[in-house]
VEXDREN-2710 file (C-alpha; in Angstrom, 1 decimal):
% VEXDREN-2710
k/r/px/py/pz
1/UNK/118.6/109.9/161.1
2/UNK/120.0/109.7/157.7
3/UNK/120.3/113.3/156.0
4/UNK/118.7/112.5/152.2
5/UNK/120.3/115.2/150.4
6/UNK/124.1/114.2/152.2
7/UNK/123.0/110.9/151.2
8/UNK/122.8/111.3/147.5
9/UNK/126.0/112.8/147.1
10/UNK/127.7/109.9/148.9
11/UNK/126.3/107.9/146.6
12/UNK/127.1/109.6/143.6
13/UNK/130.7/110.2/145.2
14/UNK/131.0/106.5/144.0
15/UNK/132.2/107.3/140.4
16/UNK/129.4/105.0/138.6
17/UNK/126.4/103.2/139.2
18/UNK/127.0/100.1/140.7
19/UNK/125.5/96.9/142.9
20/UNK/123.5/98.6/144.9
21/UNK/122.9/102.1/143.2
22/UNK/121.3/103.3/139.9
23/UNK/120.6/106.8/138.9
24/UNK/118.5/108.3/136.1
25/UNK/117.6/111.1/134.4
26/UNK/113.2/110.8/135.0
27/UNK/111.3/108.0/135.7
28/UNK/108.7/107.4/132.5
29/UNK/105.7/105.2/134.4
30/UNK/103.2/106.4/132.5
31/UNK/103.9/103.7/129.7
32/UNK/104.2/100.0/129.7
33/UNK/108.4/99.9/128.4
34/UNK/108.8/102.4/131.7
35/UNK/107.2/101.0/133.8
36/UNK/109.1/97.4/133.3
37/UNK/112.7/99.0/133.4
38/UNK/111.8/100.6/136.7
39/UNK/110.1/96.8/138.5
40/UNK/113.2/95.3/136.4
41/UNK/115.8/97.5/138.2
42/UNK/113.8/97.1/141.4
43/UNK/114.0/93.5/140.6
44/UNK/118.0/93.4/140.1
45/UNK/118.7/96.0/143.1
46/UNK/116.9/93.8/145.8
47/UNK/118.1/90.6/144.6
48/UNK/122.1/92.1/144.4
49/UNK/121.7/93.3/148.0
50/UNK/119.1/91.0/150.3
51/UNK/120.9/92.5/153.9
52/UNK/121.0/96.2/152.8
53/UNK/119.4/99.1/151.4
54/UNK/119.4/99.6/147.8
55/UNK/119.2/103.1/145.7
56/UNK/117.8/104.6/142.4
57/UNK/118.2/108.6/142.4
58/UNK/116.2/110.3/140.0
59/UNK/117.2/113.5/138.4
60/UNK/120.9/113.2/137.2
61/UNK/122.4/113.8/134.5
62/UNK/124.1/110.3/133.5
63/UNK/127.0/111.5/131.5
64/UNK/128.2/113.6/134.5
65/UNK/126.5/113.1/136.9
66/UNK/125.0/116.8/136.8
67/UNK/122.4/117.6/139.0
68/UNK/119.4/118.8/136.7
69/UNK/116.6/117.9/139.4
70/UNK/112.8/116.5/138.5
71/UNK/109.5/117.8/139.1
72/UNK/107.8/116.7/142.3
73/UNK/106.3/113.4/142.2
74/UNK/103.9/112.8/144.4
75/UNK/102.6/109.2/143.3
76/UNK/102.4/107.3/147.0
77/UNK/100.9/104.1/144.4
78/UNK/104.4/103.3/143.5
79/UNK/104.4/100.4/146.0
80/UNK/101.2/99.4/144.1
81/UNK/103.4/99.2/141.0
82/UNK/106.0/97.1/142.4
83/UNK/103.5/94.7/144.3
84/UNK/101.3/94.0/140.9
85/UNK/104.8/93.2/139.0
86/UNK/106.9/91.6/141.5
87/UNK/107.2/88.1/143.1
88/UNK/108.6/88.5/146.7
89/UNK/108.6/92.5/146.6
90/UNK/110.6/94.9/148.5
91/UNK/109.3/97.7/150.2
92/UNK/110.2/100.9/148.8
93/UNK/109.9/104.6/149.4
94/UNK/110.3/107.4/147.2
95/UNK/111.0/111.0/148.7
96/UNK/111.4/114.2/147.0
97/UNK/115.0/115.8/148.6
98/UNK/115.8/119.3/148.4
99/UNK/118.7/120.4/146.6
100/UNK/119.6/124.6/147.5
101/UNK/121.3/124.9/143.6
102/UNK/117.8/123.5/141.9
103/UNK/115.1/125.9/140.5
104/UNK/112.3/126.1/142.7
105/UNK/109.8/123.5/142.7
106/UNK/113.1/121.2/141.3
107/UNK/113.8/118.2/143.0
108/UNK/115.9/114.8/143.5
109/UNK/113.9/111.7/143.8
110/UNK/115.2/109.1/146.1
111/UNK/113.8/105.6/145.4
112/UNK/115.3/104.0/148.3
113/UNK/114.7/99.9/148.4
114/UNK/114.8/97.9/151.7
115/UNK/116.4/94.9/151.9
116/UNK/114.0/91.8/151.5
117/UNK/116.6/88.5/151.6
118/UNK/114.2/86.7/149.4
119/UNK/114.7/86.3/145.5
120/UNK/112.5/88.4/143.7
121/UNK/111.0/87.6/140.8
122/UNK/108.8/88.9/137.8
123/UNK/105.3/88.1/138.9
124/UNK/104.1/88.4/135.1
125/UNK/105.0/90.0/131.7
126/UNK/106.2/93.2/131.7
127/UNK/107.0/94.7/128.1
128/UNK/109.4/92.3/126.9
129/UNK/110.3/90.5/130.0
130/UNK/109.2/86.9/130.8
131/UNK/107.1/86.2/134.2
132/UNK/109.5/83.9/136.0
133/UNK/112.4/85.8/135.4
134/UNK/115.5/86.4/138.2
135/UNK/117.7/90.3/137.8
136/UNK/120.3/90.8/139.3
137/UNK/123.2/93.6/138.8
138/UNK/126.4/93.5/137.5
139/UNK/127.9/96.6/138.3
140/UNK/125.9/99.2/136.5
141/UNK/123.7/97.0/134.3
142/UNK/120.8/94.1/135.5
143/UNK/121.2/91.3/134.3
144/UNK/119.0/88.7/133.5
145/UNK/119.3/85.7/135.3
146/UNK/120.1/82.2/133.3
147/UNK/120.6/79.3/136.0
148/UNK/119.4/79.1/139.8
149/UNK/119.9/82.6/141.7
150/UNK/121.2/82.8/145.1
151/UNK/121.2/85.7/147.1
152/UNK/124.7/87.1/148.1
153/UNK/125.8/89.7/150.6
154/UNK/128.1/91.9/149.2
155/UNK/127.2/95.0/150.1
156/UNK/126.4/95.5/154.0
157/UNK/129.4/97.1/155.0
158/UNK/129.9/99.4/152.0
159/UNK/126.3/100.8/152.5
160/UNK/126.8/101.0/156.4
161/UNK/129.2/103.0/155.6
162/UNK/128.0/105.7/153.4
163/UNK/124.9/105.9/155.4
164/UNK/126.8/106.6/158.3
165/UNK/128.7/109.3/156.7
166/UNK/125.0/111.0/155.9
167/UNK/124.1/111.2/159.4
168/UNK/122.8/114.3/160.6
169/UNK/123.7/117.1/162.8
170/UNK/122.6/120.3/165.1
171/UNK/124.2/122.6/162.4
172/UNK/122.6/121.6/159.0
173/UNK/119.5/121.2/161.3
174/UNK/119.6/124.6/162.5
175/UNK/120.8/125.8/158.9
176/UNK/118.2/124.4/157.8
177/UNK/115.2/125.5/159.7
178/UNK/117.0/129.3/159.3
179/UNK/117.0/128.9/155.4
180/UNK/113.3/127.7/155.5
181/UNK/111.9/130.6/157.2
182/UNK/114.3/133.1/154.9
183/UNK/113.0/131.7/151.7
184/UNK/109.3/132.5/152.5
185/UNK/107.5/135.5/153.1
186/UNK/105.5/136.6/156.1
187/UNK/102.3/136.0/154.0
188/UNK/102.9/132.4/153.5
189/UNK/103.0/132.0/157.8
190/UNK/106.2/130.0/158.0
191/UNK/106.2/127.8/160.8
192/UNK/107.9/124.6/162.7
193/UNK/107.2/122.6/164.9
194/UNK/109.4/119.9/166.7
195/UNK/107.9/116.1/167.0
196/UNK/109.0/112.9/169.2
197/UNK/112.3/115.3/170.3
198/UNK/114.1/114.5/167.3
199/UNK/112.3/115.8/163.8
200/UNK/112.2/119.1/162.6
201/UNK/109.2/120.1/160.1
202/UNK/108.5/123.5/158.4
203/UNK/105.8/124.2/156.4
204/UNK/104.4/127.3/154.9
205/UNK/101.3/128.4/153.0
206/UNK/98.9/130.7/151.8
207/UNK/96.4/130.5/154.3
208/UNK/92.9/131.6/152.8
209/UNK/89.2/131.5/154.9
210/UNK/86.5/129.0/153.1
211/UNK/83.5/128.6/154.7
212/UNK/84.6/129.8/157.9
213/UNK/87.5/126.9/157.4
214/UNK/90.9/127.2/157.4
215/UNK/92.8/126.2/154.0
216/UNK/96.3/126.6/152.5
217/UNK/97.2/126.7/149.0
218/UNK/101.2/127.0/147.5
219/UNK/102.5/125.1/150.4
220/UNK/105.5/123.8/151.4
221/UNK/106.4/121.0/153.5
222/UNK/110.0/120.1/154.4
223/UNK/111.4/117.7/156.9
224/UNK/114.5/119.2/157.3
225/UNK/116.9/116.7/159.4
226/UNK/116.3/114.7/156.1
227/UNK/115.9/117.2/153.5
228/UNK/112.7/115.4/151.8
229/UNK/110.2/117.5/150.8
230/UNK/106.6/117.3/150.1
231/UNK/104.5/120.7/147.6
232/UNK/101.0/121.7/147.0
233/UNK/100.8/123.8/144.2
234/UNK/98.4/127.3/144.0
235/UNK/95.7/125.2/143.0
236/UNK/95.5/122.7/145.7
237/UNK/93.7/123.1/148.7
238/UNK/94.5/121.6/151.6
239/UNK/94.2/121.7/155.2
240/UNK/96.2/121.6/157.8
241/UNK/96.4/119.5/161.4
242/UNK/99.0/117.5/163.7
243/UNK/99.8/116.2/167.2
244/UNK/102.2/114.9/169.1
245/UNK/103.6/112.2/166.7
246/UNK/101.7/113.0/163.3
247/UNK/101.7/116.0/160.5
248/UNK/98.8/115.5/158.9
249/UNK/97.7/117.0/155.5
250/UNK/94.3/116.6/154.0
251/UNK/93.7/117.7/150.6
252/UNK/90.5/118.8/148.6
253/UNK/89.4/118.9/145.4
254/UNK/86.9/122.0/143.6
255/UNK/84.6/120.3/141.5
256/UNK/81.3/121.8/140.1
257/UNK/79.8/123.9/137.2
258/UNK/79.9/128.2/137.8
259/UNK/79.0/129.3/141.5
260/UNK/77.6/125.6/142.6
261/UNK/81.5/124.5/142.8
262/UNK/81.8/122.5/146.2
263/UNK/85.2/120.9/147.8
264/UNK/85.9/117.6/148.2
265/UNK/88.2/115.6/150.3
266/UNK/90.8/113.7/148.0
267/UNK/93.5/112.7/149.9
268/UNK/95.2/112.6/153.6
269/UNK/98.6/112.6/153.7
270/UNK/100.1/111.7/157.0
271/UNK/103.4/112.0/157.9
272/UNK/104.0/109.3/161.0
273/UNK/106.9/110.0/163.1
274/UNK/108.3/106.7/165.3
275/UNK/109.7/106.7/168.8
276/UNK/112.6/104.3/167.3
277/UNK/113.8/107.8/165.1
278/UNK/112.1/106.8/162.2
279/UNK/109.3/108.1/160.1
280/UNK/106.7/107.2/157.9
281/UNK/104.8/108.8/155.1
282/UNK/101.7/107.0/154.4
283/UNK/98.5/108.2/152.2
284/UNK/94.8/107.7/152.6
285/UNK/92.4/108.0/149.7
286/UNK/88.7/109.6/150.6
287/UNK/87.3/110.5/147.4
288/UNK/83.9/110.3/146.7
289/UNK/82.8/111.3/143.4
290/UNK/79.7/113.6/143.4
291/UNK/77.0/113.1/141.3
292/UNK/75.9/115.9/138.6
293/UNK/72.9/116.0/136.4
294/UNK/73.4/113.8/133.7
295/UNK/72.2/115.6/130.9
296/UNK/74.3/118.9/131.7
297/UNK/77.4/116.4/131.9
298/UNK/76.6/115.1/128.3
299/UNK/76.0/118.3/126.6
300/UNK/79.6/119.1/128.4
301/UNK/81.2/116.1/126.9
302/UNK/80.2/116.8/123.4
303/UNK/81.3/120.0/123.3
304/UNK/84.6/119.7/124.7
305/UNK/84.6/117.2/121.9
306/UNK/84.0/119.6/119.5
307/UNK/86.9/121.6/120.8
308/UNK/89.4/119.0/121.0
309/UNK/88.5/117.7/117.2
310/UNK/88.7/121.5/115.9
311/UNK/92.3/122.0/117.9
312/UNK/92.9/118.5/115.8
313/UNK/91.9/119.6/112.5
314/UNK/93.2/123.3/113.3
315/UNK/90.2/124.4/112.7
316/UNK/89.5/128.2/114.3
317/UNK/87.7/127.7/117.3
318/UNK/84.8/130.6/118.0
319/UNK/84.8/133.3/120.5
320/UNK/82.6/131.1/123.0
321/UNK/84.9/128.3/122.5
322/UNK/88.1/129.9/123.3
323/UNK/86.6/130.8/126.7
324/UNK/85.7/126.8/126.8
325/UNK/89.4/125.5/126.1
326/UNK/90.3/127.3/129.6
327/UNK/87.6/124.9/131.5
328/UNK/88.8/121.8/129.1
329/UNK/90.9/119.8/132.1
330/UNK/88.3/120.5/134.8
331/UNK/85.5/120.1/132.8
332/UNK/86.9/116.7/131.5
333/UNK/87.8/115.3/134.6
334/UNK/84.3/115.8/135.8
335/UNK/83.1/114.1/132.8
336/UNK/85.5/110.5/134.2
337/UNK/84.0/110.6/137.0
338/UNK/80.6/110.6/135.8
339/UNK/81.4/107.6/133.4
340/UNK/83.1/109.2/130.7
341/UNK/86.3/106.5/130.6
342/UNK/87.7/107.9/127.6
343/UNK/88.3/111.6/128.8
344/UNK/91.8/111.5/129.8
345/UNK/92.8/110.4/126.2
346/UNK/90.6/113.1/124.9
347/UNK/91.8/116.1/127.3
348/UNK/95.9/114.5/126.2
349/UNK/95.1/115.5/122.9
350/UNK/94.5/119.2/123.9
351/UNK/97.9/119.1/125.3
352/UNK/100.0/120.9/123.0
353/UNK/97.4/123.6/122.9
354/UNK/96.9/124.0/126.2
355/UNK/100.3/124.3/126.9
356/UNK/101.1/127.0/123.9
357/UNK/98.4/129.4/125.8
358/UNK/100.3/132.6/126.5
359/UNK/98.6/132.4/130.5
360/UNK/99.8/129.2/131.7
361/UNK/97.0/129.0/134.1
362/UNK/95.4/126.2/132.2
363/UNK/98.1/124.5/131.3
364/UNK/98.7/124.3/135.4
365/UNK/95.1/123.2/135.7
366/UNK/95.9/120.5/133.3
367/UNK/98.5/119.4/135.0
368/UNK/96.8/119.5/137.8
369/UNK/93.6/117.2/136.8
370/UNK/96.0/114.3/135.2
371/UNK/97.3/114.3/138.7
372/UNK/94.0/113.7/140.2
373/UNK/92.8/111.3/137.6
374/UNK/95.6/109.5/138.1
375/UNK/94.5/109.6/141.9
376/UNK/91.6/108.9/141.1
377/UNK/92.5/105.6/139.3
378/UNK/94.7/104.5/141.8
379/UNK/92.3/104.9/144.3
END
């Protein structure tokens, strides 16, 4: 088993990007120009090493290669990206790696690209790239492609090697389980539990009584003989369950108006762990929208509306309406599901608000329901 976080500094070891590494400071795939460097650089990456693995580490400073960290990002789709963009795609995984100097909640993405030994291609436009067109890197940079590409092994060995050099062992496995359990209170029940012989999860959480059902919220997930970790924030709830060879993580969703609010499953997460000393992270979508009462949605719709134009226009909002802003992303994203296509765009615009609220609450709940619209989409 490769050890992530011993990984990453291997690579960065390596005094620049090169063939068969990039690093960058956040990933920006929430528009069209980000999204078609990211497939480009997959694009180059897999094509520049067809027998090995290939890297992209997220969070790092370029100039020196400081260590600044991301936000989780829990977007399991990314595959989906790569698969609507890419002729001949490679499977990739992204994992969110612990780093013990980071804030909390800080993180390093690993993008980590397995080799395919088949050119890739863009599938269609992307941005300002042609469909048709062949990357491939040249040192740090990808390179576009102008005659007949053929695939080239020129990295095995020096990959083999730095992944060797990341292997684990009993110490930072035991350090690690002992640094878990120190950095989270009684109340959040820190536990672990050993799977297939060879894995070591933790996981820790507030554990609160629904219905006569077990849930968590604030929890923390952490596979520790990799250092990849997975968070639910205090908003989520989620519950909990595993066997002998899977974790399994099954999040819900509050949705509803005053005391008729009702959970919902969203999504499973399922952490799969092999006899062959690998592991899989794999999600399933359940969601279901509910059904509210149509009129009550509409009069919601326009009046969050309302709000949003007066925040525009700075316009004082009334006593009634300040109360409404702290509803604004939950009462929005019920208004998607119900039909309302345009609410994301709308509940964006409250944004800046939102976020200058002294109680960060809402902002959190924002946050929160752009992450399960976007769920929701890709589902």
């Amino acid at each position: 088993m490769i050890n992530k976080r011993l990984l990453i500094k291997n690579l960065l070891s390596h005094n620049d990007e090169n063939s068969f590494y990039d690093k960058k400071q956040k990933l920006a795939l929430h528009h069209k120009e980000g999204k078609a460097k990211f497939v480009k650089h997959i694009c180059a990456l897999t094509n520049s090493n067809p027998t090995n693995n290939a890297y992209i580490i997220v969070g790092i400073e370029d100039v020196d290669d400081k260590i600044i960290g991301v936000d989780f990002f829990d977007d399991s789709k990314i595959q989906n990206l790569v698969n609507a963009y890419l002729k001949n795609p490679p499977k990739i995984q992204y994992e969110n790696v612990a780093f013990p100097n980071l804030p909390r909640h800080k993180v390093i993405g690993l993008v980590t690209i397995a080799p395919n030994n088949k050119v890739t291609s863009l599938l269609k436009n992307a941005w300002k790239y042609k469909a048709g067109s062949i990357f491939y890197r040249r040192g740090s940079t990808s390179m576009l492609s102008q005659e007949k590409f053929v695939l080239k092994n020129t990295n095995q060995e020096i990959v083999a090697g730095i992944e060797k050099n990341a292997r684990n062992n009993i110490e930072l496995t035991l350090d690690g389980v002992f640094d878990f359990f120190k950095n989270h209170k009684p109340e959040y029940n820190p536990q672990y539990k050993v799977f297939n012989e060879q894995f070591v999860l933790c996981w820790a959480g507030k554990k609160t009584m629904i219905d006569s059902k077990e849930f968590y919220s604030r929890v923390d997930i952490e596979l520790i003989n990799e250092q990849v970790q997975l968070f639910f924030s205090a908003l989520d709830e989620v519950q909990i369950s595993y066997n002998s060879h899977s974790f399994i993580v099954t999040e819900y969703i509050l949705l509803g108006f005053d005391k008729q609010e009702k959970y919902y499953p969203l999504e499973k997460t399922i952490i799969d762990f092999k006899n062959n000393g690998k592991h899989a992270i794999v999600s399933e979508f359940l969601f279901e929208p509910p059904t509210f009462d149509s009129k009550v949605v509409q009069h919601m719709y326009i009046n969050s509306n309302t709000i949003v134009s007066k925040l525009e226009k700075n316009i004082p909002l009334s006593v009634t309406e300040h109360e409404d802003v702290l509803r604004l992303p939950t009462n929005y994203l019920i208004c998607y599901l119900q039909g309302y296509l345009d609410a994301p765009d709308q509940l964006r615009k409250a944004k800046n608000y939102i976020k200058s609220i002294e109680n960060k609450t809402t902002y959190i709940k924002y946050k929160e329901a752009m992450r399960v619209l976007r769920k929701v989409k890709y589902g």
